[in-house]
N, C-alpha and C positions, 0 to 999 in steps of 0.2 A: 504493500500500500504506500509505497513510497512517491510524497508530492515536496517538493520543496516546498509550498509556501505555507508548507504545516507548522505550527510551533506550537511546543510544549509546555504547558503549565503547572507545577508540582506546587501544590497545596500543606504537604505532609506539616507545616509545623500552625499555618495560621487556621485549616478546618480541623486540624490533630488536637489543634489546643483548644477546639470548644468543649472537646472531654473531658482537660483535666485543669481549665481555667489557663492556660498559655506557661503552665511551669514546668517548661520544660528545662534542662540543664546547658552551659556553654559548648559540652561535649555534645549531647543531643544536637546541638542545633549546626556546629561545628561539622560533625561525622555528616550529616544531610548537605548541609551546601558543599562540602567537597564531592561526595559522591554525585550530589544532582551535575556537577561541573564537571569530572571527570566523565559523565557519563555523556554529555552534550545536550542537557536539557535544558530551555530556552530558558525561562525563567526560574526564579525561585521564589514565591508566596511565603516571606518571610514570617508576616503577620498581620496585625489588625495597625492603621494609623488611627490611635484615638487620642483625644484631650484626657489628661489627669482630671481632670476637673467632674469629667463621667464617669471616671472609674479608677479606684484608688489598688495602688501597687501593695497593699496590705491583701487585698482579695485577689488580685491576678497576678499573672506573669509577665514580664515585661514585652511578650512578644503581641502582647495586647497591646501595644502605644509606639513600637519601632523606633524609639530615641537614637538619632546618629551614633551617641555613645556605645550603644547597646548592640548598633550592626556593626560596629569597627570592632567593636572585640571577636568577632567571630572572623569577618573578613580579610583582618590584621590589612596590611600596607602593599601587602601583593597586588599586580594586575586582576580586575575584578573579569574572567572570563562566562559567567553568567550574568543575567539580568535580574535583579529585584525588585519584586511587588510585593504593595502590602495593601491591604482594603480598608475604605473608608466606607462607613453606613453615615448615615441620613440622621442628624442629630448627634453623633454623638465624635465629632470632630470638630471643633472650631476653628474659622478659614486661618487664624491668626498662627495657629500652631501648627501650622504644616509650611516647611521651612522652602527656600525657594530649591531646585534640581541643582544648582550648585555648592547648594551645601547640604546637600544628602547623597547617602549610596544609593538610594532609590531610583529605578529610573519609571517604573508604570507605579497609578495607582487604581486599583480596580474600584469604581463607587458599586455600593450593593445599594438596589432596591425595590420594593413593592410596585407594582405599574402603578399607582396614585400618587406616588411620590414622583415620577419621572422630571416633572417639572423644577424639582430640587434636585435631583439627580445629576440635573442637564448643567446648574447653575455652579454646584459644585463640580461636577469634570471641566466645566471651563473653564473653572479656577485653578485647576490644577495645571489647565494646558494651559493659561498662563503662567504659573510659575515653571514651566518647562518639561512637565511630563509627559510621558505616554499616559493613555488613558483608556480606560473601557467601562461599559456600562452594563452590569450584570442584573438584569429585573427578576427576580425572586418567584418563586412559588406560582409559574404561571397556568400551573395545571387547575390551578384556582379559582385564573381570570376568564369571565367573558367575554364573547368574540369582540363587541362591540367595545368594551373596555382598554383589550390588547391590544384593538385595532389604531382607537385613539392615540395609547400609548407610542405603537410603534410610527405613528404618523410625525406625532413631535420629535421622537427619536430620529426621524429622518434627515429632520431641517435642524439637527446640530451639528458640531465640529465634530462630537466625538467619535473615532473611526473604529472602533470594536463596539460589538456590542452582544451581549451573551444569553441566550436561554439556560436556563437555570431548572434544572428538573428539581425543588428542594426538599416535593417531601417522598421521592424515589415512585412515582405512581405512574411514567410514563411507560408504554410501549413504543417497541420499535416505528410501528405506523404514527405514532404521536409525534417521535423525531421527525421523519420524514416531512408528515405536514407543515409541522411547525418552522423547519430549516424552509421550506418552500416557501411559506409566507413572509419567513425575517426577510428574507433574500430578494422578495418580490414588494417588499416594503421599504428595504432599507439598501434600496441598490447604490453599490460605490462606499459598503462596507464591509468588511468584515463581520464573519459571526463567528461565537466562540460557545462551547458546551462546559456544562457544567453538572455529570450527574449523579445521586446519589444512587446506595446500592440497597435499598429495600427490598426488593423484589429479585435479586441478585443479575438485574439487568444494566449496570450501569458500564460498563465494559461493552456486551453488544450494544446501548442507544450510544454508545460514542463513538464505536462504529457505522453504526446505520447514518451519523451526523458525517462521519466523516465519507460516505459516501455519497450523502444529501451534496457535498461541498462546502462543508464546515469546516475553517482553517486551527480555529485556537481553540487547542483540548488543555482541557483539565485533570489532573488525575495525583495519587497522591501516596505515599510508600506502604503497601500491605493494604492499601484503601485506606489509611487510618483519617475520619472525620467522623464528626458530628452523627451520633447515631447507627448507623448504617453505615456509615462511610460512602468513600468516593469510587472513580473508579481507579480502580489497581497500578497505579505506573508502571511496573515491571511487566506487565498483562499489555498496557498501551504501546511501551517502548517498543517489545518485541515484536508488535503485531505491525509497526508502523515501514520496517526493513529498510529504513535510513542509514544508510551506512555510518553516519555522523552518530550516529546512539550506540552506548554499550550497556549490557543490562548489568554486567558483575559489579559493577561499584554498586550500583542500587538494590541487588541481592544482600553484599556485604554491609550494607549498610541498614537492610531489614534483618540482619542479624546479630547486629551490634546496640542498634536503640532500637528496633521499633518492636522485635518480638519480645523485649523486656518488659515493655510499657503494653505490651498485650497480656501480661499477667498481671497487671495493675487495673486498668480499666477494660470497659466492653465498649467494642464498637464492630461490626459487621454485620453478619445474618446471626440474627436473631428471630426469634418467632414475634415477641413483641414491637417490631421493627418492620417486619414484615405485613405484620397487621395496619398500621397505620401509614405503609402503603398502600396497600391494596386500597384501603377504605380513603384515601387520599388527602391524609393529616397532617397535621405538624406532627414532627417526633416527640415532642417535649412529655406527650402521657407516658409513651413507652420508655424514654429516658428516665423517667421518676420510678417508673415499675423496676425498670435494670437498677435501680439504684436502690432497690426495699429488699426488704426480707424478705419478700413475694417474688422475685423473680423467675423464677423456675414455676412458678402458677402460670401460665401461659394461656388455660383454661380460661381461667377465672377472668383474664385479661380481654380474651378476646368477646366474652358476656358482657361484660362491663363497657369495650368499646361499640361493639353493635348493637346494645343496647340504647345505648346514647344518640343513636342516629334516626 
């Protein structure tokens, strides 16, 4: 499947650390970006760019805020042969605290948002390409949105600067035929941009819809080490790189590097196929009920869980 104008996106530390609040170690984060660079992966999804002011370094990890200080200790002084993004949502960044592209390792910043938001969306990646970023614009949860709704969205989306722009599968409930349509539409909406995927593994589909995307003609994939994200996780890098036959990509850094941090921190926390995970794809939810259940006494009640959420509907 080899196209050059594919580029990769590795998520593993800023959707890894919605698990375990972004604490993750200098080592951890250290072993990932060398590997992701050795292996030739286009970006590396450092973290989240927030304001202190939203969120205090007593309850998260630093890779919730991406402080210059905090990317130069992992990067040290070397030539930076990968790219770094970090994500900004909608509130909880203030434009003052995002420093200008010459004085950060940063070079994209992905804005996350709901299609109602797009109009702040739009306001903040301009800001961003003013201060000298790449930029993309990743709409959330649109398995959610109606046509009419998406439709709007993606119209304004069209008359911005910003040149990526992402479908976001967030709570893993798409099918293949869902990529298909949906990459048909970004593309017939948003022509003279880029689209990029983003999709979760509830369903244990997020590997084929990134394929089926990357057939649609979808250039910027996501993916992220062992899948580790939010929930269910992403889809698998090591699964994406292989499958992509770019001579430019190697998978054994990425292997050795899911054997050094990431199968450690998979006895720490749960994130894949789960059944309660699964549930609230199918029924096409937030993860947040199944996340609380992985996280009770009750977890292994899967029964009981999935009574409780079809119930509710």
């Amino acid at each position: 499947m080899y196209r050059p104008e594919i580029k990769v996106i590795d998520c593993s530390v800023r959707d890894g650390g919605l698990m375990n609040k972004w604490q993750f170690d200098d080592a951890f984060v250290c072993k990932v970006y060398n590997a992701l660079t050795e292996a030739g992966v286009d970006y590396m999804e450092i973290g989240y760019l927030s304001s202190e002011s939203a969120f205090s370094r007593d309850d998260v990890g630093p890779w919730k805020f991406c402080a210059e200080e905090d990317i130069k200790r992992i990067i040290g002084d070397k030539e930076k042969k990968i790219k770094l993004s970090a994500m900004a949502d909608i509130g909880r960044i203030d434009y003052d605290d995002i420093p200008q592209k010459s004085e950060s390792s940063l070079d994209m910043i992905r804005v996350a948002c709901y299609a109602h938001q797009v109009d702040a969306a739009i306001d903040l990646a301009h800001h961003c390409i003013g201060k000298g970023y790449e930029t993309t614009i990743n709409v959330m949860a649109v398995s959610t949105v109606g046509l009419r709704e998406l439709n709007e969205a993606l119209d304004d989306l069209s008359k911005c600067n910003v040149p990526i722009i992402y479908l976001v599968d967030s709570f893993g409930s798409f099918y293949s035929e869902d990529i298909e349509t949906l990459a048909k539409k970004y593309m017939e909406r948003l022509q003279g941009k880029e689209i990029g995927i983003h999709c979760h593994n509830n369903q244990q589909l997020a590997f084929a819809n990134t394929i089926s995307a990357i057939i649609s003609g979808i250039n910027y994939l996501d993916g992220s080490l062992y899948g580790i994200g939010r929930g269910a996780g992403n889809c698998p890098l090591e699964l994406l790189i292989s499958f992509l036959k770019n001579p430019k990509f190697k998978v054994r850094p990425l292997i050795e590097a899911i054997e050094a941090e990431i199968l450690p921190w998979a006895e720490k926390i749960d994130w894949g196929y789960y059944i309660p995970y699964m549930i609230t794809g199918t029924m096409n939810q937030h993860p947040r009920t199944a996340m609380a259940h992985m996280d009770s006494e009750d977890k292994n009640k899967v029964t009981q869980f999935y009574d409780q959420i079809t119930s509710a509907t």
